[in-house]
N, C-alpha and C positions, 0 to 999 in steps of 0.2 A: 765773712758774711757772704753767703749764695745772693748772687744778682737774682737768678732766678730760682723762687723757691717749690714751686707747685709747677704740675701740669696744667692747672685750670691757669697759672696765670701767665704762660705761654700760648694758649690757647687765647685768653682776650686778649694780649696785644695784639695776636696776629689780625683776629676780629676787629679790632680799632683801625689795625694798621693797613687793614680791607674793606673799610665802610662801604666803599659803593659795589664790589660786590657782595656783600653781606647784603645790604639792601636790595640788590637784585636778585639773589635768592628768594629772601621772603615775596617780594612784588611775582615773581614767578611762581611759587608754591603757591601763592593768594589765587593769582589767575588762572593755574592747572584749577583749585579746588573748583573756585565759581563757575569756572567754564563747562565741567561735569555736572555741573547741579543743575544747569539752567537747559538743557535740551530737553528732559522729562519734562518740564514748565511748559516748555514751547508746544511740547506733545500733546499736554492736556489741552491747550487752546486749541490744537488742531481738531483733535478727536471728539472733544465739544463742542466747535462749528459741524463736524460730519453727522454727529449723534441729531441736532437741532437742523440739519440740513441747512444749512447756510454757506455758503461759498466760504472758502479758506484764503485770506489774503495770500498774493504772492512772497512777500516777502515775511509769512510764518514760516515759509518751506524754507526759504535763502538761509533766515535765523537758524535754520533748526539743521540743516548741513553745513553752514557755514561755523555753530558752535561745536559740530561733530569734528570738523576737521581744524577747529583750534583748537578744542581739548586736545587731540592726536598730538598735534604739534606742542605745543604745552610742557602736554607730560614726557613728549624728549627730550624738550628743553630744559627741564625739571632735572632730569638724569644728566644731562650735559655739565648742568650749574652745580648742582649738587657731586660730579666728579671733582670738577674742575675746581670748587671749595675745599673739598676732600684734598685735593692737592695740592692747594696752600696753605693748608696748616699742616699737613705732613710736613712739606717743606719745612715748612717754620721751625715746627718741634726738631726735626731730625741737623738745623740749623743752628740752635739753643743748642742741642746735646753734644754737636762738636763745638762749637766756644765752649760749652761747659769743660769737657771733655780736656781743650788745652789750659783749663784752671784747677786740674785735679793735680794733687802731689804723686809723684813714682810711686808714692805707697799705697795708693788706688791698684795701681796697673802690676802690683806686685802677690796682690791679696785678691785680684780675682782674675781669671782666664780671660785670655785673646775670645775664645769661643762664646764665654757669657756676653762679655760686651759686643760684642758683633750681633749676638742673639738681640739684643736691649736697640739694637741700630735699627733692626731686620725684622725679626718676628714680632718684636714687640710692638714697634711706630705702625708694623704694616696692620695690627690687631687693632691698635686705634682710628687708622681709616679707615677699617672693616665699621668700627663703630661710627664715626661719621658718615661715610658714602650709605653704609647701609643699616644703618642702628638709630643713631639719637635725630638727624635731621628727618630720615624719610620717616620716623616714627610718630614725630610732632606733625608732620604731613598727613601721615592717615589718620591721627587722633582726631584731627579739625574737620578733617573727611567726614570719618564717621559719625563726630558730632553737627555739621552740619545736616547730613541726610537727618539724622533723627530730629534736629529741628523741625527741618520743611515738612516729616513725616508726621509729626506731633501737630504741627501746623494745620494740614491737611486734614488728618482723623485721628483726634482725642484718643480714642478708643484703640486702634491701630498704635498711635505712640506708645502708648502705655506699655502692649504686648511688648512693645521693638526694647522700650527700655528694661522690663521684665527680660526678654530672651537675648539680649546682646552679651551681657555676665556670664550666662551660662554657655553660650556657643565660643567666647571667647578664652573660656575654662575649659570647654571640652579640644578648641583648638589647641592648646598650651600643651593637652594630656598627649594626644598625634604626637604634636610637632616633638615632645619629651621621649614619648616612647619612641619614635624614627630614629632619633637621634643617639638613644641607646644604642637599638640594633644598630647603625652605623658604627659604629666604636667597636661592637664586640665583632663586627663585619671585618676592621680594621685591623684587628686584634689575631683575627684569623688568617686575613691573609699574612701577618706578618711571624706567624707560628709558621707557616706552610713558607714564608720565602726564607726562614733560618734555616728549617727542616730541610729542605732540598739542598743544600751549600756541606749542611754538616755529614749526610747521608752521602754525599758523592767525598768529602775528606777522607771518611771513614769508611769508606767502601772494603777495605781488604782485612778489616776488624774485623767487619760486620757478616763478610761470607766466614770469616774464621770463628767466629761465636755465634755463629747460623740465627743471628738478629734479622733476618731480611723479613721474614712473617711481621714481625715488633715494628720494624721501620716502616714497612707499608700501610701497616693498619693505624701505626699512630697519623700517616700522613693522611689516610681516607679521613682519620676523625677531625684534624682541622681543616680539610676539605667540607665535609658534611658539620663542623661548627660553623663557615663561613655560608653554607645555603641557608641553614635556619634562619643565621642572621639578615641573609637578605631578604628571605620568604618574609619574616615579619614586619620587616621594613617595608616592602613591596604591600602585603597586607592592608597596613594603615595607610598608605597612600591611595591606594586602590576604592578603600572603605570612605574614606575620608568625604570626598567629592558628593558621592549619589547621597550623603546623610546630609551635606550641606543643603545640596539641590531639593531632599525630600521635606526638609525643615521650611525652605522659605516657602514650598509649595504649600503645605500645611500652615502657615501661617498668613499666606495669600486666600486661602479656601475660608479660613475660618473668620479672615475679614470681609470676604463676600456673602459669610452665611450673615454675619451679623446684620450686613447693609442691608438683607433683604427682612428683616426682622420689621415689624413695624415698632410703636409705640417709642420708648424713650431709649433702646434699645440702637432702631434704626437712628434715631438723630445724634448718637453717641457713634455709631461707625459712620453713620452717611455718608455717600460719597457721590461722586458724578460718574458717567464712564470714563470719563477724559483722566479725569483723577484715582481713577480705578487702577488706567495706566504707568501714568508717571509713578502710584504708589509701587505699582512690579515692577518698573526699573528702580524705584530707590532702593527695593527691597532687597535686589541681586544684586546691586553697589555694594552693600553693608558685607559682606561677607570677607568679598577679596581684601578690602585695607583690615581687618580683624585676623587674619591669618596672616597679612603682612608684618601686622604689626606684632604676632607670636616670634615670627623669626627675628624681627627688628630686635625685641627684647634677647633672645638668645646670642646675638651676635652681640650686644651690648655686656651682657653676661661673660661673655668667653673673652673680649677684652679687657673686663674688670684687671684680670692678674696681668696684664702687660699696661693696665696703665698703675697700677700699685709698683710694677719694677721701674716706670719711667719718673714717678714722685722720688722713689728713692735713690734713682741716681744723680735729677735735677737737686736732691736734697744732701748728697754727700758733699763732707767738710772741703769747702778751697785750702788750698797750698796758701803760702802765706802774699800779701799782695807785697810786688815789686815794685821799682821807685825808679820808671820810665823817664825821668828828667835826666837820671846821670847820663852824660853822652861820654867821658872820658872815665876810668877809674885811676889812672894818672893823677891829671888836676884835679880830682872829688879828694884826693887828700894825700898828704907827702911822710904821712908817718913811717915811721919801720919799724918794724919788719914789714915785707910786702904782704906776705900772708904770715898767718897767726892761726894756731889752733890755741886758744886756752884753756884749759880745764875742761874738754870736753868729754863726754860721756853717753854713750847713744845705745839703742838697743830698737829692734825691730819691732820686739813684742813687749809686752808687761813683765816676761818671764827671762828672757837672754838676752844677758847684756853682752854687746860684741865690743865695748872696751868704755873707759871710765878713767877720768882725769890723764887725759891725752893731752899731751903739750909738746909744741915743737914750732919752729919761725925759720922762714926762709927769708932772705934778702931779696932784692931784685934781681935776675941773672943767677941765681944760683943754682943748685941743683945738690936732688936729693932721693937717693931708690929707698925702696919700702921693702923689706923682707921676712916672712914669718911664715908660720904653719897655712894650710887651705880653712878657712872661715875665721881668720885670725882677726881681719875687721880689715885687710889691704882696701879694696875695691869700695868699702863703707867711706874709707877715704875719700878716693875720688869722690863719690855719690855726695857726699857732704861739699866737697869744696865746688861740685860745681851746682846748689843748690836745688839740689833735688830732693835732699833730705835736709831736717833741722833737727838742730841738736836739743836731747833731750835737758844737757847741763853747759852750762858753757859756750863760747864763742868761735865761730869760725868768720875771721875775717881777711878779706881781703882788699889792699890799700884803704885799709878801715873802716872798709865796709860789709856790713853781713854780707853772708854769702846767699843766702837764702833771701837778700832783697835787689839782689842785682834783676834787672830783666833781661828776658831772652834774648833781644835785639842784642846786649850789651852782652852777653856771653858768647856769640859767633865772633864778636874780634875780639873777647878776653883769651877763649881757652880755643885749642888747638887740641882733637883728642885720638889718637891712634890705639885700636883695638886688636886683640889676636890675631882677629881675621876681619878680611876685608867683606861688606856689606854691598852689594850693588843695588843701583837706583835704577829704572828704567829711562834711559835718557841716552845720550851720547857719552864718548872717553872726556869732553870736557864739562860736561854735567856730573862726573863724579868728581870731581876735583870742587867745582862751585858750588854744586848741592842746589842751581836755580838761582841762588841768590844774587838779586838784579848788584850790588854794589861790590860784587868781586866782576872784574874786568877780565876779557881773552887774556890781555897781555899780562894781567894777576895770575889766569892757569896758566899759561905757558912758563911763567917766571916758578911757579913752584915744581912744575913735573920737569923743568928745567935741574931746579935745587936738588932734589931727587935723583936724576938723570934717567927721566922716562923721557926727554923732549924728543931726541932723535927715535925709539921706538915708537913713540906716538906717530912720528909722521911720516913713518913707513909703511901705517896702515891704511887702508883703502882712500879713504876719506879722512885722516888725518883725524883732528879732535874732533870731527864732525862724525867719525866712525860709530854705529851703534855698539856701546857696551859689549850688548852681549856676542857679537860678530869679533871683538878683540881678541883675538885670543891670547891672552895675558897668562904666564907661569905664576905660582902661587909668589914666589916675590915679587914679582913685578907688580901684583895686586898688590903688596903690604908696600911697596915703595909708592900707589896710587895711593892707600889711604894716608902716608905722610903727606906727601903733596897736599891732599884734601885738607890735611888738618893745620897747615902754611899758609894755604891758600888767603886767606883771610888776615894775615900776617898778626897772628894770637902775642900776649905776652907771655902766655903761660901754655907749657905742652903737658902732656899727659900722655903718659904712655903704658901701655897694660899687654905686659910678657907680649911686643910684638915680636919675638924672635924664639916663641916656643914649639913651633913646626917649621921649622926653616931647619935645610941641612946647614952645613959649615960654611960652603961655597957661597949660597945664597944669603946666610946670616951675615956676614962678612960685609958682603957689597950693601944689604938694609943699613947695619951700623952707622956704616961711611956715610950714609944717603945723612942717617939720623944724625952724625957728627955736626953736617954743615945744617942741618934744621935747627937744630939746638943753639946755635951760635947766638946770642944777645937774649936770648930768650930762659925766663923761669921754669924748669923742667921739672914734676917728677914722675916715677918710675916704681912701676911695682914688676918684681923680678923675684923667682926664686934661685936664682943665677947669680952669684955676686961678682962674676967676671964682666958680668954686658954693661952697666953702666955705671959704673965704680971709679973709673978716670974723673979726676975732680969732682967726685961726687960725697955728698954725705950719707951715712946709712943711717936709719930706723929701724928696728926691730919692733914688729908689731906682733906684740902679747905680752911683750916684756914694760910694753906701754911708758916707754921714757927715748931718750936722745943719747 
């Protein structure tokens, strides 16, 4: 069962779990709004003592710069808050999707790309702040904007409202048309440069083709033409940006004219626009307010839009099936039970897909201390093994247990000191020579790494180097065995009961396979080993074989 199933409900805990700045937002978006709406107010009082000749109190004027310059401040604060929201729920979400992320089974990570997931990390969470910072919060901001001005405008002149509510639909439809067609030509603008930055790359590979098949006319002219697709696209762009502005400008102008023809109208006419001069004013400042948050609110919508598909991939990941839950109590797999065999494959049967089975009533048991190599064809199910016994995968039929316990409900905590796993090649971390041996992990000890690159017989090499295990990694300069003797060490380190070992002596010469072995002889000592090899010389001493495909003991 997913903890978290939706995006939306990632997104309210974060909200709950931010109440006071949640409520400082709105308290901030409230008082950008009022703070703008109230200095036209103050205007008319002015302009209506001047029109009536009557002195202007002092403190009309104070109000009326003093609400100029909190609206100012306001609306940064607005941007500031509304970031800095923005960045606590990215946080949040991109927080949920690694938990999520350590609850997915290997067969997540096997079934889609390194590149997609990174993409779902990056493009996608950044496509969802694009929609907060700049889409669903500022959008409910200029909604309230907008509809506020056309309150106080309705408020003021009947007649005038009516127009504003008549012509707001339609200039907000003709915004939408701009802002869609801009945004075309952007794309086919993009689309061009990026014909013209392939074209140049292939045109210089192919240069001694191209004099040889006297294409040089062909390749120039194809390059003028996504040169000259790339001006269209900008010229049309340019266009409506250009055009845009002077129709806004001409629109409120003609809409200010024909509320002053009215006012001047007598009969039932005049009482239906009437207005003051004072109110004449404030009406032309509300009237060029209304614009700006109605083209805001076009983009608002379109960024909103363009996030749509990165928040559909971020439901579907928060919605992929969990790996099975583990059972964090067991602190020993020892005392959690004294059955034998230690491990136990019974009857098992697994396959990737619906279609390929990679093996089917698999059976085999190891003792404690035993040891056992694995030998078959390449995709014969070796490595499936491992994958299974150390609960990465679950078996389709059957049982994999270990001190009898599923394998697939052991927890991770409990499999750094169950298993011990040495791979072809050695992996590095960025850290120090003894950060590869611990992997960080606060409850393996110095004197823990030193005791395994000791087992090994890396200790004396280790402290020949500059700074000893304090040396950075990548400054070690370690021969390819000496790394496959670090990643034994590493997989000691933690003193496992159980090794695993995967062809680490398949690019190793003689010399240096030799000295690994030995390293491996005294790792192996009190410990459950097994070994996948197609070698049946390496680890055959006291050992049992399996044949995998032949699928028996």
């Amino acid at each position: 069962m997913n903890k978290t199933n939706s995006l939306n409900s990632v997104v309210y805990k974060i909200i709950v779990g931010f109440k006071g700045m949640t409520f400082l937002t709105v308290i901030i978006i409230a008082g950008t709004i009022a703070a703008a709406l109230f200095p036209p107010l103050i205007l008319e009082r002015i302009i209506n003592c001047l029109t009536a000749q009557q002195q202007v109190p002092l403190y009309f004027a104070l109000a009326y710069f003093g609400l100029l310059a909190l609206s100012g401040l306001l609306e940064s604060g607005q941007n500031i808050i509304i970031t800095k929201f923005g960045q606590k729920v990215i946080h949040g979400i991109r927080s949920e999707m690694c938990a999520k992320l350590q609850r997915l089974p290997i067969a997540y990570f096997t079934r889609n790309e390194p590149g997609k997931i990174t993409s779902q990390f990056v493009n996608d969470v950044d496509a969802v702040d694009s929609m907060f910072t700049n889409g669903i919060i500022s959008m409910f901001a200029d909604v309230f904007k907008v509809l506020s001005i056309l309150v106080i405008i309705f408020y003021k002149s009947k007649g005038l409202g009516f127009m504003m509510i008549l012509i707001t639909p339609l200039m907000f439809a003709m915004t939408r048309m701009f802002q869609k067609r801009m945004l075309k030509s952007q794309l086919a603008n993009r689309i061009a440069i990026s014909k013209v930055n392939n074209h140049v790359p292939e045109t210089i590979g192919n240069i001694r083709m191209i004099h040889t098949l006297f294409r040089q006319k062909y390749m120039e002219q194809k390059y003028d033409d996504y040169i000259e697709e790339s001006y269209r696209a900008t010229d049309k762009s340019n266009l409506y940006d250009s055009i845009y502005s002077p129709i806004v400008i001409f629109i409120s102008a003609c809409i200010i004219a024909i509320m002053m023809i009215f006012a001047a109208l007598g009969g039932w006419v005049q009482q239906f626009f009437g207005i003051t001069v004072g109110t004449a004013v404030a009406i032309i400042a509300y009237v060029s307010k209304v614009f700006e948050p109605l083209e805001n609110i076009g983009m608002e919508i379109q960024n909103i839009q363009s996030a749509v598909a990165g928040v559909k991939r971020i439901n579907e990941f928060l919605q992929e099936p969990e790996r099975k839950k583990t059972d964090s109590s067991i602190t020993s797999i020892e005392h959690a039970s004294c059955t034998s065999p230690y491990i136990l494959f019974d009857r098992v049967s697994f396959r990737y897909d619906n279609k390929n089975t990679v093996f089917s009533n698999l059976c085999f048991s190891l003792k404690s201390g035993e040891s056992v190599t694995f030998i078959g064809r390449t995709g014969a199910g070796k490595s499936t093994i491992f994958r299974l016994l150390l609960g990465l995968y679950s078996p389709d039929e059957g049982r994999v247990l270990i001190g009898g316990l599923d394998a697939d409900t052991i927890s991770d905590a409990q499999k750094r000191k169950l298993f011990g796993y040495v791979e072809q090649s050695f992996h590095l971390v960025a850290g120090t020579v003894a950060d590869q041996i611990s992997l960080f992990d606060p409850e393996i000890s110095l004197e823990q790494v030193k005791a395994a690159a000791s087992l090994v017989g890396l200790h004396e090499s280790i402290l020949a180097l500059a700074n000893g295990y304090d040396t950075p990694a990548e400054n070690a300069a370690f021969s390819q065995g000496q790394f496959q003797l670090l990643s034994i060490a590493r997989a000691v380190a933690a003193s496992p009961n159980i090794l695993l070992l995967d062809e680490i002596t398949a690019n190793l010469d003689s010399d240096t396979e030799h000295r690994v072995l030995e390293a491996l002889k005294r790792a192996s000592k009190g410990r459950t080993v097994l070994s996948i090899s197609h070698r049946l010389h390496e680890y055959t001493n006291n050992c049992q074989i399996v044949q995998i495909g032949n699928q028996g003991r």
